[in-house]
C-alpha positions as CSV (number, residue, x, y, z in Angstrom):
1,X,-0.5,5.1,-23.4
2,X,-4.4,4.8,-22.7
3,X,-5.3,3.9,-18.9
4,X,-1.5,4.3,-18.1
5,X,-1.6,8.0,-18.5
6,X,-5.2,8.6,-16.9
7,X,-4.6,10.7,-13.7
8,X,-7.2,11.5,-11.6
9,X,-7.7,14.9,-9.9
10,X,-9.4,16.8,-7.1
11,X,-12.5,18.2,-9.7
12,X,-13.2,14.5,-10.9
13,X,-14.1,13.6,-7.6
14,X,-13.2,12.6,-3.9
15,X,-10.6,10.1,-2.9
16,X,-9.7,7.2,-0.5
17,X,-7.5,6.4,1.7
18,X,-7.6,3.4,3.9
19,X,-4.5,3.0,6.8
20,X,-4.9,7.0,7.1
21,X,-4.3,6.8,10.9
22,X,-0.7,6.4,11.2
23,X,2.4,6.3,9.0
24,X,2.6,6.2,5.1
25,X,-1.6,6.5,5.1
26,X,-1.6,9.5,7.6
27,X,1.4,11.5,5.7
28,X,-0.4,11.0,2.1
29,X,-3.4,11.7,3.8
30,X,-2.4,14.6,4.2
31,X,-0.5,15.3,1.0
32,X,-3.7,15.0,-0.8
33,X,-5.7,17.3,1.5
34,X,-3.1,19.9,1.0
35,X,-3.3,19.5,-3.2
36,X,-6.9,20.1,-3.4
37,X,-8.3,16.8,-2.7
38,X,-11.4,15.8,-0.3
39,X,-9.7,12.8,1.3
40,X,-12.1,10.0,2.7
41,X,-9.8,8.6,5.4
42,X,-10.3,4.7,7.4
43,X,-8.9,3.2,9.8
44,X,-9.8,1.3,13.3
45,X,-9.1,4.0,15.3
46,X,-11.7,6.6,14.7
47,X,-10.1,9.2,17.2
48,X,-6.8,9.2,15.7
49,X,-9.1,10.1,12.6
50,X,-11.2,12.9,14.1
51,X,-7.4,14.2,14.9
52,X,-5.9,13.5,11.4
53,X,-9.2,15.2,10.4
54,X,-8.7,18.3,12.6
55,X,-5.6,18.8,11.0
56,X,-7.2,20.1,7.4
57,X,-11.1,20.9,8.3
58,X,-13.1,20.3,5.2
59,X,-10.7,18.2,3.3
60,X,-10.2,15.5,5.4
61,X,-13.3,13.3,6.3
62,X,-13.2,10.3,9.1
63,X,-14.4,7.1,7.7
64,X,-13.9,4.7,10.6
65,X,-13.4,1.0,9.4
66,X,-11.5,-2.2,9.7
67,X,-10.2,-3.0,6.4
68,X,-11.4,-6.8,7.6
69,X,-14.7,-6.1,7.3
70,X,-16.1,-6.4,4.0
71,X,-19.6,-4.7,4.8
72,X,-18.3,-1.7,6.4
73,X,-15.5,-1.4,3.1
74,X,-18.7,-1.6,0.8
75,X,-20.7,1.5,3.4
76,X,-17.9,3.8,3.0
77,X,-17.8,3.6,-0.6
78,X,-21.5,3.7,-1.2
79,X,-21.3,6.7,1.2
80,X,-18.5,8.4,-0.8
81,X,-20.3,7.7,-3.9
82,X,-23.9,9.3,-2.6
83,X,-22.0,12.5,-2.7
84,X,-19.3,12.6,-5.2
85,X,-17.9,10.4,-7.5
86,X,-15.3,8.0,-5.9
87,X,-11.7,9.0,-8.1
88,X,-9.1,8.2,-6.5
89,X,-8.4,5.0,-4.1
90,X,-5.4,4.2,-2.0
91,X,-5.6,0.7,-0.3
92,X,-2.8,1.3,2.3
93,X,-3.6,-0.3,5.4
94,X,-0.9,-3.1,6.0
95,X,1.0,-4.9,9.0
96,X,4.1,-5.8,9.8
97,X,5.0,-9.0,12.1
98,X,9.0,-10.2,12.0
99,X,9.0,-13.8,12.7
100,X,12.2,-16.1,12.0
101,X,11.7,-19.9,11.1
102,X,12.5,-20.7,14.6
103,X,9.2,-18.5,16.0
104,X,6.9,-19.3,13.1
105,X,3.3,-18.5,13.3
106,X,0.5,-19.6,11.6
107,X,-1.5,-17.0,13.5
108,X,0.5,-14.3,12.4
109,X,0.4,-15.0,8.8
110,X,-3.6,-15.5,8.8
111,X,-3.6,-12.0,10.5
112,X,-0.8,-10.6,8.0
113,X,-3.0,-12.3,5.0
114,X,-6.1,-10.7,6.6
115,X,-5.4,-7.3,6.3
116,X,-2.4,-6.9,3.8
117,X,-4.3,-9.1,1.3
118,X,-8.0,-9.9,2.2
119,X,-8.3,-6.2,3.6
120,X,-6.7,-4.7,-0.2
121,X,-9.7,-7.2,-1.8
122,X,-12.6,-5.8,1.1
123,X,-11.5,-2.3,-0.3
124,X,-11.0,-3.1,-3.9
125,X,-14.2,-4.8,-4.3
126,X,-16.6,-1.9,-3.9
127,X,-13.9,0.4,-5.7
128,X,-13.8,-1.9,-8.8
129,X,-17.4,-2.1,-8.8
130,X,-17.8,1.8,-9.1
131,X,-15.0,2.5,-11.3
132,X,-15.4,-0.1,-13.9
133,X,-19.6,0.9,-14.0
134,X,-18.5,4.6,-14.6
135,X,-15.5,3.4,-16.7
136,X,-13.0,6.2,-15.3
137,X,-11.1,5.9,-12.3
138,X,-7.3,5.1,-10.6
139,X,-6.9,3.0,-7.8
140,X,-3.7,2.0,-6.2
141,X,-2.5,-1.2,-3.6
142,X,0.2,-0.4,-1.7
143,X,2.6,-3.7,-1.3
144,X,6.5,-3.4,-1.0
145,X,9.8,-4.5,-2.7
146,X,9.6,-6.9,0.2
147,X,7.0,-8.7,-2.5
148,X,9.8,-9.2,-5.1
149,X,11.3,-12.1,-3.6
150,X,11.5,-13.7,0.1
151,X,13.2,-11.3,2.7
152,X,14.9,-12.4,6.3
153,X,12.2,-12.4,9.2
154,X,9.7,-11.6,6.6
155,X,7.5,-15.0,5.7
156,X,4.6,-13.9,6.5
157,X,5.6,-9.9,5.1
158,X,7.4,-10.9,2.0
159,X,4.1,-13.7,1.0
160,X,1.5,-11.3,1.6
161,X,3.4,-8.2,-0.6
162,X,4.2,-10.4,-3.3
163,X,0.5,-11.4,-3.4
164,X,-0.6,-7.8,-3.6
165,X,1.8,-7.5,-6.5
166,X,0.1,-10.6,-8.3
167,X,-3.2,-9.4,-7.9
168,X,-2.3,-6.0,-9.4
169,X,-0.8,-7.4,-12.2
170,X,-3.5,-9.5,-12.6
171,X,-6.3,-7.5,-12.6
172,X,-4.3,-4.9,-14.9
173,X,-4.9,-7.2,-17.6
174,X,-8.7,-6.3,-17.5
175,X,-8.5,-2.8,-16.7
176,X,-7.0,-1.9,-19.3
177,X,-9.9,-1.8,-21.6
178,X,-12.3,-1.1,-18.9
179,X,-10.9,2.9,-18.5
180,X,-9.6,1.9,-14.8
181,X,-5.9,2.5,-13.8
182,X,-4.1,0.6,-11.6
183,X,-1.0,1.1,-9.8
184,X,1.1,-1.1,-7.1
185,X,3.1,1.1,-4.8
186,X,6.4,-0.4,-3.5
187,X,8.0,1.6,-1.0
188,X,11.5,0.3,0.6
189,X,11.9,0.9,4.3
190,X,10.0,3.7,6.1
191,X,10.1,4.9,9.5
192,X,6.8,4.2,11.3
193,X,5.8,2.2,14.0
194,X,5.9,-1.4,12.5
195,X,9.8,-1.1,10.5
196,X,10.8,0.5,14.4
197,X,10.8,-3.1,15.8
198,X,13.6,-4.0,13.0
199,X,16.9,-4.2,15.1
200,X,19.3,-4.2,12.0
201,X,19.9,-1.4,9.5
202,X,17.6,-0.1,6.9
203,X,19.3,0.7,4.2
204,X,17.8,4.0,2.2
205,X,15.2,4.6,5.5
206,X,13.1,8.0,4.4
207,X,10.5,9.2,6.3
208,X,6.8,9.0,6.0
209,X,6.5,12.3,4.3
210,X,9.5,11.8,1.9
211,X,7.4,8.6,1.3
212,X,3.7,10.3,0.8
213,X,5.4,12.7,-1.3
214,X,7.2,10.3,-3.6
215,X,3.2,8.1,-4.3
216,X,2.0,11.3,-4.7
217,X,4.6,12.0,-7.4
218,X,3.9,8.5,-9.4
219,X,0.1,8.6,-9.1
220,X,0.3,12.1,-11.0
221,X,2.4,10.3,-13.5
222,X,2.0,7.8,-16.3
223,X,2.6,4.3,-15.1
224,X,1.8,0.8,-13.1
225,X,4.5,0.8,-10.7
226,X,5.2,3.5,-8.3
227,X,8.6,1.9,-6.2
228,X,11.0,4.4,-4.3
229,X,13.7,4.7,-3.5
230,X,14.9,3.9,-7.0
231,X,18.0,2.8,-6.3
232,X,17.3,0.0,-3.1
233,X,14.4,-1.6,-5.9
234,X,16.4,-1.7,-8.4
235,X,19.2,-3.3,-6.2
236,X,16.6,-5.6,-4.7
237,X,14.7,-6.3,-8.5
238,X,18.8,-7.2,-9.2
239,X,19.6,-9.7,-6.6
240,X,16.0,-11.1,-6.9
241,X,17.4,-12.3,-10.6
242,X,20.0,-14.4,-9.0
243,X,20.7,-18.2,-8.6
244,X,18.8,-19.4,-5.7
245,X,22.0,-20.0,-3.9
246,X,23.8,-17.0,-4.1
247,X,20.8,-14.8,-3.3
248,X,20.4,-16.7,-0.1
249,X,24.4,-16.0,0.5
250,X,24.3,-12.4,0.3
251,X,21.1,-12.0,1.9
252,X,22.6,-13.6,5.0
253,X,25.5,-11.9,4.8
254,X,23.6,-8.5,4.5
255,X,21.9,-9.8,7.9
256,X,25.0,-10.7,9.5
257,X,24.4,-14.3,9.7
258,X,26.7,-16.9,9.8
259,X,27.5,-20.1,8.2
260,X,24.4,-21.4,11.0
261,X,21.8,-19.0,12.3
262,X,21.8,-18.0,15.4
């Protein structure tokens, strides 16, 4: 299976977190402290870090960063590679912001596209650049199955996954041959902070840790997609095949809308 099967582990090197201060990024933060690895771990804020970092002296290491910020992506890298080859990359950090047609926001989905996308490409940049120059590496974007197709109160969500899941499958066409793996993690719903704003029911919900565990489970294995709970994405991979029509029926029945929203 060639670049499919590489799997990267603690004695090739360090890995890389970004999102690491809260939710899925914290919890497979420390999943990957506790199976060996030296985990490089960003986000804004740096104290919730130095606490995350508390938590497993020695094999977690505060990298303080806004994903926005293309410079300070390209430091942390250059300072992870100064000391130890960079293996292993997660690009977590994502936002959530619901908004319905009737409370659309252009400033929301230029912040949504900022970090879920733009941040991804600030961290894949100087990742890439490594990886592909050493020709061994695995690197992963973590999107959603809210990137299959369009999903209620999810514009600017559902756009910005589904361009993760683009990118990854366009870029996958090259690293192929270049010795480079490259995954796209699609995790269903979660509890953290952002899905706690949602006031209807999540089907399947896990927690963050059932979550880390599950990526943790699918970067060890051969592979480009790592999506959990299996069931909910292949329910949602199934009614994303459907007439136009009839996927916009049931998915506003499954919301509890009526013949005219509310």
């Amino acid at each position: 299976m060639g670049v499919w099967s590489q799997v990267a582990r603690p004695a090739d090197g360090a890995a890389w977190v970004t999102g690491a201060s809260a939710g899925i990024g914290r919890a497979l933060t420390l999943a990957l402290a506790d199976r060996g690895w030296t985990v490089h771990a960003t986000a804004r804020n740096a104290e919730a870090l130095a606490a995350l970092a508390a938590e497993r002296p020695g094999r977690i290491v505060a990298q303080p960063g806004d994903v926005a910020d293309a410079a300070r992506m390209a430091e942390i890298v250059a300072a992870i590679e100064a000391e130890t080859p960079l293996a292993l990359a997660v690009l977590n950090a994502g936002v959530y912001l619901p908004m319905r047609a009737q409370e659309f926001d252009a400033g929301k989905v230029a912040q949504t596209f900022a970090i879920n996308v733009v941040g991804a490409a600030n961290g894949l940049d100087p990742v890439l650049k490594a990886m592909i120059a050493r020709g061994k590496g695995q690197v992963a974007l973590t999107a959603s199955v809210a990137g299959y197709r369009g999903l209620p109160r999810a514009a600017a969500y559902s756009a910005s996954k589904a361009a993760l899941i683009a990118m990854a499958e366009a870029l996958a066409f090259d690293l192929i041959d270049l010795g480079v793996r490259l995954s796209v993690i699609n995790p269903g719903f979660v509890e953290t902070e952002a899905t706690s704003v949602n006031d209807f029911d999540m089907p399947f919900l896990m927690t963050t840790e059932t979550a880390a565990r599950r990526i943790v489970q699918g970067l060890e294995k051969p592979g480009f997609e790592i999506a959990f709970p299996t069931r909910f994405a292949l329910i949602l991979r199934t009614l994303g095949l459907l007439p136009n029509r009839v996927y916009f029926a049931v998915m506003r029945k499954a919301m509890g809308w009526g013949p005219e929203v509310k």
